[in-house]
C-alpha positions as CSV (number, residue, x, y, z in Angstrom):
1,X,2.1,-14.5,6.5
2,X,-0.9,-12.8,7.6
3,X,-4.3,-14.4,5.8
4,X,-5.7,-11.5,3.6
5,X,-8.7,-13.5,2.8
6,X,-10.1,-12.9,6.4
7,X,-10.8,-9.5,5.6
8,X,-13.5,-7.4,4.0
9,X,-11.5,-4.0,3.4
10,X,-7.5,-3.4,4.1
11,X,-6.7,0.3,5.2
12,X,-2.5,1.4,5.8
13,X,-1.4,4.4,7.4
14,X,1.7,5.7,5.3
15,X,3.1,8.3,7.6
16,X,5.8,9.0,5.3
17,X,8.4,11.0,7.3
18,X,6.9,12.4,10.4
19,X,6.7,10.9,13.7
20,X,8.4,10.6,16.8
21,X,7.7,9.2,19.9
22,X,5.6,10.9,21.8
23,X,3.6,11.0,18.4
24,X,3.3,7.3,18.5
25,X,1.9,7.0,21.7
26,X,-0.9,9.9,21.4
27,X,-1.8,8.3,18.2
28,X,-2.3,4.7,19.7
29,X,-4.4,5.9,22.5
30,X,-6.9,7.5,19.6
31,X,-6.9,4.7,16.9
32,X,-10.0,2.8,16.6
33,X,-9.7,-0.2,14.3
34,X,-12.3,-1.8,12.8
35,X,-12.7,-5.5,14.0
36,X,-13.6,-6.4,10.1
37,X,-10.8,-4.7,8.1
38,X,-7.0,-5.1,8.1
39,X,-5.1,-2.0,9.5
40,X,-1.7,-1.6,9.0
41,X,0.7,1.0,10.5
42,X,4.0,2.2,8.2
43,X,6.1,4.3,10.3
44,X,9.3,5.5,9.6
45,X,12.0,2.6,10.0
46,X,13.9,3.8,12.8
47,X,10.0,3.8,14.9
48,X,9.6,0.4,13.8
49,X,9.8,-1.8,17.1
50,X,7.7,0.6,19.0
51,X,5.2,0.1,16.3
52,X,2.0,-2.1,18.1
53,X,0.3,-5.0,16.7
54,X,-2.1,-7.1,17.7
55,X,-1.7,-10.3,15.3
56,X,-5.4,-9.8,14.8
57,X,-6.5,-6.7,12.5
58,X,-3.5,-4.1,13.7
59,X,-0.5,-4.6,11.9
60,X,2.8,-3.1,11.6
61,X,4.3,-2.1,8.0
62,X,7.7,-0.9,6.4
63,X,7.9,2.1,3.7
64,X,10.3,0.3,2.1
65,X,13.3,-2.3,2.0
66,X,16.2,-2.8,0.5
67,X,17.0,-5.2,-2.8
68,X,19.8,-6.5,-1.3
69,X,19.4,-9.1,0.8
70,X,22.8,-8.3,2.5
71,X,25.9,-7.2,2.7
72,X,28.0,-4.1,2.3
73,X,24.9,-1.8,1.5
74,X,25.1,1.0,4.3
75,X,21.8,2.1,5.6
76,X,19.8,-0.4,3.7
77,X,17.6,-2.8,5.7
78,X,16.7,-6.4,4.0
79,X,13.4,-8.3,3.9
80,X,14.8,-11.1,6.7
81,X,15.6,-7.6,9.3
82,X,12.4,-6.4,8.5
83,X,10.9,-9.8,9.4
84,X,13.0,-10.7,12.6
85,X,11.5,-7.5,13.8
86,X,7.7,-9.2,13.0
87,X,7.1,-6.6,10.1
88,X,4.2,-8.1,7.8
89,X,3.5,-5.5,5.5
90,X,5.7,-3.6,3.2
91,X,5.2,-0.4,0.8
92,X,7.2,-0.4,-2.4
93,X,7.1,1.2,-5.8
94,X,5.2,4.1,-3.9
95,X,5.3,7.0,-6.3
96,X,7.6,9.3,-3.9
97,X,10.3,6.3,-4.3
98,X,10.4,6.2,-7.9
99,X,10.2,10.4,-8.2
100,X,13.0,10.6,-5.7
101,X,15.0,7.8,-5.1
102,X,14.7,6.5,-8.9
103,X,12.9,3.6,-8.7
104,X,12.5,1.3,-11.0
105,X,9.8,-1.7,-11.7
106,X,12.8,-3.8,-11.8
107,X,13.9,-2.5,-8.3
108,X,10.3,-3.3,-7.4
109,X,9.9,-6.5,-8.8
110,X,13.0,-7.6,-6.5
111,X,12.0,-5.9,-3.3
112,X,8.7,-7.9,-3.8
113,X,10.1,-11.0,-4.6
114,X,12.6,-10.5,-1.5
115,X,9.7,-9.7,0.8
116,X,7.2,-12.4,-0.3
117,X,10.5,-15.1,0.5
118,X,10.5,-13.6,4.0
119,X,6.6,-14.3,4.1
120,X,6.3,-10.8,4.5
121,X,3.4,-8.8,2.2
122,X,4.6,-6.3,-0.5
123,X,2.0,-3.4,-1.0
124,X,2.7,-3.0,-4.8
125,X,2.2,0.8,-5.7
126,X,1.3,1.8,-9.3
127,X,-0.2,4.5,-11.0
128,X,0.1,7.7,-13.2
129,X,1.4,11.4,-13.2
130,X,-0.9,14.4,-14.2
131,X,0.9,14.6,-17.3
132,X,0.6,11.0,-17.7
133,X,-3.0,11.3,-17.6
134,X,-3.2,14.2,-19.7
135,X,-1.6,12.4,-22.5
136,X,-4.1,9.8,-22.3
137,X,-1.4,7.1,-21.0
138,X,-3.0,5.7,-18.4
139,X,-3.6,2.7,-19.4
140,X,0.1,2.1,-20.9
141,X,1.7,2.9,-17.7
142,X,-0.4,1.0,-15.4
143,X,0.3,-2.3,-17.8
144,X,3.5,-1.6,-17.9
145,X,4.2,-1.3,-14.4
146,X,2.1,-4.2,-13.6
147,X,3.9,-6.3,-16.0
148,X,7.4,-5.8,-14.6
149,X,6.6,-4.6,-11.2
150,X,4.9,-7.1,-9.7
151,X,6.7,-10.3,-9.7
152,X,5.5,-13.9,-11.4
153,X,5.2,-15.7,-7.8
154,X,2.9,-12.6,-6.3
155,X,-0.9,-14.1,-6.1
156,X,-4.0,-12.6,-4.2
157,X,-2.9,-14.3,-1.3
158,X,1.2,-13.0,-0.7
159,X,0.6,-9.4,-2.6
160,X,-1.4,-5.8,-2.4
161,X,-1.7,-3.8,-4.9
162,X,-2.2,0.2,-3.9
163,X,-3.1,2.1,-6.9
164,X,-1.8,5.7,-6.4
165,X,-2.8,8.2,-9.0
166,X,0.3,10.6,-8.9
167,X,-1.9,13.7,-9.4
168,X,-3.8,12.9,-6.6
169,X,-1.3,12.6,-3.9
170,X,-0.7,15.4,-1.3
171,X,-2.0,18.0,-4.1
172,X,-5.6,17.7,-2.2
173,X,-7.0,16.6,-5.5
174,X,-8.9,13.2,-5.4
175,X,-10.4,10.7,-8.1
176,X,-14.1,10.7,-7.9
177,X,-15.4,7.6,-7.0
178,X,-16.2,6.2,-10.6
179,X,-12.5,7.3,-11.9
180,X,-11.0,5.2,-8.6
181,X,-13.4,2.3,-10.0
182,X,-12.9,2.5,-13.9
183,X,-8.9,2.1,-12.7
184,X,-9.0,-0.4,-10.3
185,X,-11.4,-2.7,-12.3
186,X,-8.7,-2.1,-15.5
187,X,-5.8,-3.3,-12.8
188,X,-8.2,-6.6,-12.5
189,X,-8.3,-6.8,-15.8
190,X,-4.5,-7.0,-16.5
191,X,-4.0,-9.5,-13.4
192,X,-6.2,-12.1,-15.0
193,X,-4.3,-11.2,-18.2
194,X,-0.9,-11.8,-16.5
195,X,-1.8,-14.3,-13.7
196,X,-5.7,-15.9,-13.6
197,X,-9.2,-15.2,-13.1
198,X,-8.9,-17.0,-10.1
199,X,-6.3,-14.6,-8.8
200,X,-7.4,-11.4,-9.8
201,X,-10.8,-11.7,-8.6
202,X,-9.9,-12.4,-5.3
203,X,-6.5,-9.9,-5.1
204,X,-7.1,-7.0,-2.9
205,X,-6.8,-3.6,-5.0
206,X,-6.2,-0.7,-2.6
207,X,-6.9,3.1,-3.4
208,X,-4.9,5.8,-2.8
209,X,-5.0,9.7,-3.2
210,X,-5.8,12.6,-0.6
211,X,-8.4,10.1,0.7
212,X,-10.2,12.5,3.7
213,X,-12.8,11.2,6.0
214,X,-15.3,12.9,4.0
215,X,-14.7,11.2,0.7
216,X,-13.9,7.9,2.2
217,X,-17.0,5.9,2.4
218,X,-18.1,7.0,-1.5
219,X,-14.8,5.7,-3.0
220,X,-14.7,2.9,-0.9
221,X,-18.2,1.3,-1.6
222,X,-17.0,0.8,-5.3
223,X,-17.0,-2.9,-6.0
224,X,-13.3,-3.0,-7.0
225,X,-12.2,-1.1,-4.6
226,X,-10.6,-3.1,-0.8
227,X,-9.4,-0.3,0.8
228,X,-7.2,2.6,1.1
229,X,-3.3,3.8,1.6
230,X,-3.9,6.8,3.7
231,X,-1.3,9.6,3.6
232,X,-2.1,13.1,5.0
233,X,-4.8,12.2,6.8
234,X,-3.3,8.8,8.2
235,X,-1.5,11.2,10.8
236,X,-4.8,12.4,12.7
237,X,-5.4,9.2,14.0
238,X,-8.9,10.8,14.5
239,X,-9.7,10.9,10.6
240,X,-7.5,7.9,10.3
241,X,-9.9,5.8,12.6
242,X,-12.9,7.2,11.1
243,X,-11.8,6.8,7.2
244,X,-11.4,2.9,8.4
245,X,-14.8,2.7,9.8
246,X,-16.1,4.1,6.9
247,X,-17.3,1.3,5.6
């Protein structure tokens, strides 16, 4: 399992679904990773094993897995695949899962659980929908996805959490810097509530939300803030490299 404490800030690239080959090897020739942060690459599955790594601050990362860990499950990929193919990172629980695919923090507490056994990361993704917000439920939705999400053997050394405001993803709309701070401070909060002190001082709390280069360095000199899941902007490996040099 890769050793999070060696690392000052953790940036992922979620390309979502876009890609191809030609795409990967542009891209590679243009990232410039930061010799101090963890960067982590989550391609769609199928580009996985031409995904490049370089066991030192370059990683390679899943979008997802399966719950099961085999079987007769058609098109689903288990934690052990993903790891005999040297994947160390894993998104789950991101919001486009649960919106579309129905996800559950019960599906996400097993995915996690699944992944950690493999010794391979989960990047737990929380976080609320404009009309969540608007309703003043903030709060009640992050606890409650935290409490059942993220499962009782995660700690600051096998887990990530990514917090995701729903309103903020691929709408261009982004949390100020204060707002990104006021929530991921709250997420420490309920980890020392649920876990220890111990643990959620040290867990690394992510941010993401149509992060741009421009914005980058402001949200991610807030004190509880350890890094970024990058969407859009992940796929210019230009504005990638310089949102992970921000800082």
């Amino acid at each position: 399992m890769v050793n999070l404490d060696k690392y000052s800030s953790i940036f992922i690239a979620n390309w979502k679904l876009n890609g191809n080959s030609s795409f990967l090897k542009d891209y590679y020739e243009k990232l410039k990773v930061n010799s101090n942060n963890c960067t982590i690459i989550c391609s769609p599955s199928i580009y996985l094993k031409s995904l490049k790594g370089n066991n030192e601050n370059l990683f390679c990362g899943a979008q997802d897995v399966s719950s099961y860990k085999e079987g007769a499950y058609t098109g689903e990929l288990s934690a052990s695949m993903l790891k005999d193919n040297n994947i160390d990172f894993c998104l789950v629980g991101h919001s486009e899962r649960r919106q579309y695919f129905a996800e559950t923090n019960d599906n996400v507490n097993i995915k996690s659980s699944n992944l950690i056994e493999e010794n391979i990361i989960p990047v737990i993704c929380i976080g609320e929908t404009l009309e969540q917000k608007e309703k003043n439920l903030t709060e009640e939705i992050l606890s409650t996805q935290i409490k059942y999400s993220v499962p009782n053997l995660a700690n600051h050394q096998n887990a990530l959490i990514a917090y995701e405001p729903v309103w903020a993803i691929g709408t261009g709309l982004t949390a100020s810097p204060e707002q990104a701070q006021e929530m991921h401070k709250f997420i420490r909060q309920k980890f020392t509530e649920k876990f220890s002190e111990s643990i959620s001082s040290n867990l690394s709390i992510i941010y993401g939300g149509s992060v741009k280069p421009s914005s980058a360095k402001n949200i991610f000199n807030q004190p509880d803030v350890d890094g970024g899941l990058i969407g859009g902007a992940s796929l210019n490996a230009n504005d990638f490299s310089d949102i992970i040099n921000s800082i």
